[in-house]
Each structure stands twice: as C-alpha cells, then as structure tokens.
C-alpha positions as CSV (number, residue, x, y, z in Angstrom):
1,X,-25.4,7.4,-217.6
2,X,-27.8,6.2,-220.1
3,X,-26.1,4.7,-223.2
4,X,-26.6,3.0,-226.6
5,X,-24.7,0.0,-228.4
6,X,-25.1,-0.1,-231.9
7,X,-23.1,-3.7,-231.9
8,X,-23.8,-6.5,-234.8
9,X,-22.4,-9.3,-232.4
10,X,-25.6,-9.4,-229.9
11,X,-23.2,-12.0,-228.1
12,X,-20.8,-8.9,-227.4
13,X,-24.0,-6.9,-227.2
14,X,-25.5,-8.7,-224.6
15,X,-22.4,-9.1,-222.6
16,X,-21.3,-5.2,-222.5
17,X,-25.2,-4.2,-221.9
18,X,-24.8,-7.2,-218.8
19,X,-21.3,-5.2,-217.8
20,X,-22.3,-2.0,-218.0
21,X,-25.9,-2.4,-216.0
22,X,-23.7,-3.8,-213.3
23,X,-21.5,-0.4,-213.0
24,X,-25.2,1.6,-212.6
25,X,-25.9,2.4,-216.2
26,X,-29.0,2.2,-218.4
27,X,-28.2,0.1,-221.9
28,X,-30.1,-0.4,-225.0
29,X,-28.3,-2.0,-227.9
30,X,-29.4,-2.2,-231.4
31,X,-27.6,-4.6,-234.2
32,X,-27.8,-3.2,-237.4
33,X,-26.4,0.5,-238.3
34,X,-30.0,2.5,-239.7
35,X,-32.0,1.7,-236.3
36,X,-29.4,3.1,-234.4
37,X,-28.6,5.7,-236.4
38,X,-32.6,6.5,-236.3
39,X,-33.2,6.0,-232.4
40,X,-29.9,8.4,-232.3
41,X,-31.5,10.9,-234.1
42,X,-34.9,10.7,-232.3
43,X,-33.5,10.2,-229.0
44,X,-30.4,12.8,-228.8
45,X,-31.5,14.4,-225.8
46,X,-31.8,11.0,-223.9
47,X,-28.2,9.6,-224.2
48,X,-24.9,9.9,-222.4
49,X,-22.9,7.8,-224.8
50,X,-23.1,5.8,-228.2
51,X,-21.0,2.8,-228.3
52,X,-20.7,2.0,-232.3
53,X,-19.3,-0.9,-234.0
54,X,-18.2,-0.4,-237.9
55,X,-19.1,-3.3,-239.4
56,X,-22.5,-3.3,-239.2
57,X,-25.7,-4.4,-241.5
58,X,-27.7,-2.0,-243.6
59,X,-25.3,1.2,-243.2
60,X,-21.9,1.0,-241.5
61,X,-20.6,3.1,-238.5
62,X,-18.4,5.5,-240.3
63,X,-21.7,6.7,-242.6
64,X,-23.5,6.3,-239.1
65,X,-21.5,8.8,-237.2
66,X,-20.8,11.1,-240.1
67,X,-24.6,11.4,-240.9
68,X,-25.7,12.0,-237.3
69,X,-22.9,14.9,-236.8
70,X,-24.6,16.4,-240.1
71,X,-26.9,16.5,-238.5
72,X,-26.0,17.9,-235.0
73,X,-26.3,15.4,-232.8
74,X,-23.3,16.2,-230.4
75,X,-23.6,13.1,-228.2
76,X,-20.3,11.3,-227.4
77,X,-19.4,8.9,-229.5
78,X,-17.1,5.4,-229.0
79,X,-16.3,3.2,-231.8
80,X,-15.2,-0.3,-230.8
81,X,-14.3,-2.5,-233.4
82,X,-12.0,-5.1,-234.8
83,X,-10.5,-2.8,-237.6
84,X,-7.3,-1.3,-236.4
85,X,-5.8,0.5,-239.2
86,X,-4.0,3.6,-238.8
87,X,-6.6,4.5,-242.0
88,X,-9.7,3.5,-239.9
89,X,-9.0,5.1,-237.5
90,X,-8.1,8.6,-238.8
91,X,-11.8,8.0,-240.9
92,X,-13.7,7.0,-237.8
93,X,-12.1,10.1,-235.7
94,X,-12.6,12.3,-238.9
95,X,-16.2,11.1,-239.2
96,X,-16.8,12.5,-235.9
97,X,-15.9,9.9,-233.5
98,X,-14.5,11.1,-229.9
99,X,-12.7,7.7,-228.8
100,X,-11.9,4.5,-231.2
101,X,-11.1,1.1,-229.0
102,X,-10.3,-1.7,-230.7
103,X,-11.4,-5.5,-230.0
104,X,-10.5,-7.4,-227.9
105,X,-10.3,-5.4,-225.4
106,X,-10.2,-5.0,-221.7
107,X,-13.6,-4.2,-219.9
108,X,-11.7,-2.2,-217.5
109,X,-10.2,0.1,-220.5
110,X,-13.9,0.3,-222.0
111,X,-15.2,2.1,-218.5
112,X,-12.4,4.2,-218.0
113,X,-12.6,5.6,-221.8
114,X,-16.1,6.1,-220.8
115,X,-15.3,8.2,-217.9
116,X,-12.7,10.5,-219.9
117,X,-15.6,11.0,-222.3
118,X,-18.1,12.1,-219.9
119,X,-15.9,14.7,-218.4
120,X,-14.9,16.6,-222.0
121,X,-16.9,19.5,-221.6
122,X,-19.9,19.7,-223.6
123,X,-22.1,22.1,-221.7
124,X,-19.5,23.2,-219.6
125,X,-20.2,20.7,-216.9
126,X,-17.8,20.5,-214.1
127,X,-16.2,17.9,-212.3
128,X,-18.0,18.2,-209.3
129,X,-21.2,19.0,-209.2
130,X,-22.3,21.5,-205.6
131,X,-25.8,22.5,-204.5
132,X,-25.3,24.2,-201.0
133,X,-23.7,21.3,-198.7
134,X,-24.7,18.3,-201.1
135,X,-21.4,17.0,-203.3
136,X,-21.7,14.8,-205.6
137,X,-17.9,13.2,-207.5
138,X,-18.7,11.8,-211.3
139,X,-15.2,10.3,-211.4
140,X,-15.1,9.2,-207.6
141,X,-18.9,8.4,-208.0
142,X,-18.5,9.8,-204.2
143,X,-21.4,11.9,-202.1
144,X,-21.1,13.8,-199.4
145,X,-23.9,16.2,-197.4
146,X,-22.1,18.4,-195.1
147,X,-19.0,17.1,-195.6
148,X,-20.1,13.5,-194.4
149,X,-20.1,10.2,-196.9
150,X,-23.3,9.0,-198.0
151,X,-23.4,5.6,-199.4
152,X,-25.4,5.2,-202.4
153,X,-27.0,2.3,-204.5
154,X,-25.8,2.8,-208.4
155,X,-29.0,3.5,-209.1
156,X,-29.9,5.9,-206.6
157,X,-26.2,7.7,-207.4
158,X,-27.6,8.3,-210.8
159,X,-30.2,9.4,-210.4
160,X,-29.0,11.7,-208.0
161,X,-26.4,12.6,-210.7
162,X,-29.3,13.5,-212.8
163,X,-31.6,15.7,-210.9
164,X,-28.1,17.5,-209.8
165,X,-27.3,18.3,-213.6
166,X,-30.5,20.1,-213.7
167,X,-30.9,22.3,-210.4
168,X,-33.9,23.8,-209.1
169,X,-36.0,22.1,-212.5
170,X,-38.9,19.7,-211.9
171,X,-37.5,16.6,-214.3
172,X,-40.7,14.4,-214.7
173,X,-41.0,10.9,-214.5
174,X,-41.0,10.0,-217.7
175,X,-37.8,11.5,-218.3
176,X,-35.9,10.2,-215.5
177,X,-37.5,6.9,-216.2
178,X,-36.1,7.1,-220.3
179,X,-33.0,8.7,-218.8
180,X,-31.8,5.8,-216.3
181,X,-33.6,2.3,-217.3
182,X,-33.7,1.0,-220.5
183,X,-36.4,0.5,-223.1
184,X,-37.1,-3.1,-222.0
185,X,-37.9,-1.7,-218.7
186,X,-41.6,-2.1,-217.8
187,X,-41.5,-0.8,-214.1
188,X,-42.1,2.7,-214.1
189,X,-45.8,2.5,-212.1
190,X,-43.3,2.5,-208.8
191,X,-39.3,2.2,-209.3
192,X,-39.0,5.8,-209.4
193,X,-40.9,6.6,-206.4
194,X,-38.9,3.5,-204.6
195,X,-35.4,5.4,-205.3
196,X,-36.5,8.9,-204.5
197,X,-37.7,7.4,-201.1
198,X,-34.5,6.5,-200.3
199,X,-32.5,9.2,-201.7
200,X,-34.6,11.2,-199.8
201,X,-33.9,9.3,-196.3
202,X,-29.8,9.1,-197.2
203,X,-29.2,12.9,-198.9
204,X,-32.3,14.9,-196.6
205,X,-33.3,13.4,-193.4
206,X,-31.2,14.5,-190.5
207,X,-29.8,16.9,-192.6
208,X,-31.6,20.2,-192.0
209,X,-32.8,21.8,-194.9
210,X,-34.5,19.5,-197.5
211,X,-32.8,19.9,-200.7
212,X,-35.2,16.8,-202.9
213,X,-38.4,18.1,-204.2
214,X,-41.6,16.5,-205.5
215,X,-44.2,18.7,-207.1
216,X,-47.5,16.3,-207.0
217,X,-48.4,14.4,-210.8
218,X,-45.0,16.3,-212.0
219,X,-42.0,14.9,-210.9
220,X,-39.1,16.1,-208.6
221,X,-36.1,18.9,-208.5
222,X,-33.0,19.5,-206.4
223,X,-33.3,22.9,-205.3
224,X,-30.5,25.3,-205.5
C-alpha cells in the first residue's frame, strides 16, 4: 500500500512513516495542509490511503478533505488528530473523511483501521484476490500457489499485490516504482528488477505454468 501523511508534527511524521515502512508500505508525508492537498490532487491514482491531521499550516484538514472530495478524488481517507469532539468529528466525517482516530493512539489500532479501510469496496475489489492456482490474502497478507504457502518479503508481497489488482496488464516500471517506494527513493535503475527476480523464483519456478510476465523496456503483468 502506498500512502500519504499530511502530519504538522514531522516528529509524529517521521515516526508513523518509520512504522509503517516496517509493515511493507511506501510513505511520503507532507507538513502543512496545501502541499498535500496539491500532491493529493495530482497524485490520486497513486495512493492507497491519506493519513490527515486537522491542525495543520496554510489550510486545515477539514477544508483539505472537503476540497479534494469536490473535487473527486475518492481515495481513503484517515484523520488522526488530537481534537476529539463529538462536533469534530461529525465535521471531519461530513467533510468526507472515512475513519477519524484520535491521538494518542495505539500503533496497533492505526494498522488495523488501515486494514478495514482497504477492504470497503471501492472498485469492487474482493477479499482475495485468484489468478488460476496463485492466492493472494490482503488481510492474512498470506500466498499460496497450488494450495502451498509461499513466504514473501513485504516488499515482494506488495508488489505481488499490485500486479494481481491488475491482471493480464503490463504495469511499467515507473508505476510500480511510484506505487510501492516513496518519493525520496532514488533506486529505481535495479530494485524492481531485484523483486521480480525473486517473485518470480518463489510464485513461478517449479510451479508449472509461468504466471509473471515481462514484456522487454515495458514492464511486467500477471497473466490471467
């Protein structure tokens, strides 16, 4: 999952981006509230999940998330923030906001809220996603090829996670690259090819048919 904090505390910032990295995820964070409404708007398509604060510099969550509905942006979004009125909350919620946590909280609470976001339906998407004998569990974060386990780093689960969402289309490099690392992340010339390597020995070899697929200067596909 690739995901944005919009976070004036870079102290808190920092420490959820650290958190999160270490459960698999790509994290940017931005401190004030009109650069991240601005990279929400121009980067809709490349984010699983906004994590927004309310007291922020320059323009302030609630305007944030209500602006960025306007305009159609449909990407889930989290406040987390110390206001924990009954009143704040109704606004923040009626502003478009899908979850409201309040600090301090519990890390633990923070990724499971996550999870229950990522499985509301937006697209339809199911809770397990199948191509032929490869399974892959968003919740379990569990794979199995022919009904056996296949261990996976969090990075190779993801990405794995990724080309599944999108069967039998070639996703090019640059987009899983913006999809799974984050913007500070200068290590596209050979990360990428690094994990598909060795997806491709875990999910294909020894399993009969080869499911990953690279089309040369493109990118690669899961074929259905």
């Amino acid at each position: 999952m690739r995901i944005l904090i919009v976070e004036d505390e870079e102290k808190l910032a920092r420490a959820l981006k650290s958190g999160l990295e270490s459960e698999g995820h790509a994290v940017d964070y931005i401190t004030d509230g009109e650069k991240g409404e601005n990279r929400i708007r121009m980067c809709r398509n490349d984010y699983d999940l906004v994590i927004l604060d309310l007291m922020l510099p320059i323009k302030n969550g609630f305007e944030v998330c209500r602006d960025v509905r306007a305009e159609g942006v449909t990407i889930p979004i989290l406040i987390l923030t110390a206001r924990d009125s009954t009143e704040d909350k109704v606004l923040a919620l009626d502003s478009g906001a899908d979850d409201y946590l309040v600090k301090p909280f519990a890390f633990t609470e923070l990724v499971a809220r996550m999870r229950a976001l990522w499985r509301r339906p937006r697209e339809s998407l199911p809770e397990e996603l199948r191509i032929k004998d490869l399974v892959l569990n968003p919740a379990t974060r569990e794979v199995f090829r022919d009904e056996v386990k296949i261990d996976l780093t969090l990075k190779e689960f993801e990405l794995l996670h990724y080309l599944m969402r999108h069967p039998n289309q070639v996703m090019g490099r640059e987009d899983i690259f913006a999809h799974l690392w984050d913007f500070a992340d200068n290590s596209l010339s050979n990360v990428i090819d690094v994990h598909i390597k060795n997806l491709r020995r875990k999910i294909d070899d020894g399993h009969g048919e080869k499911l990953l697929e690279t089309t040369r200067g493109v990118g690669y596909a899961i074929k259905a």
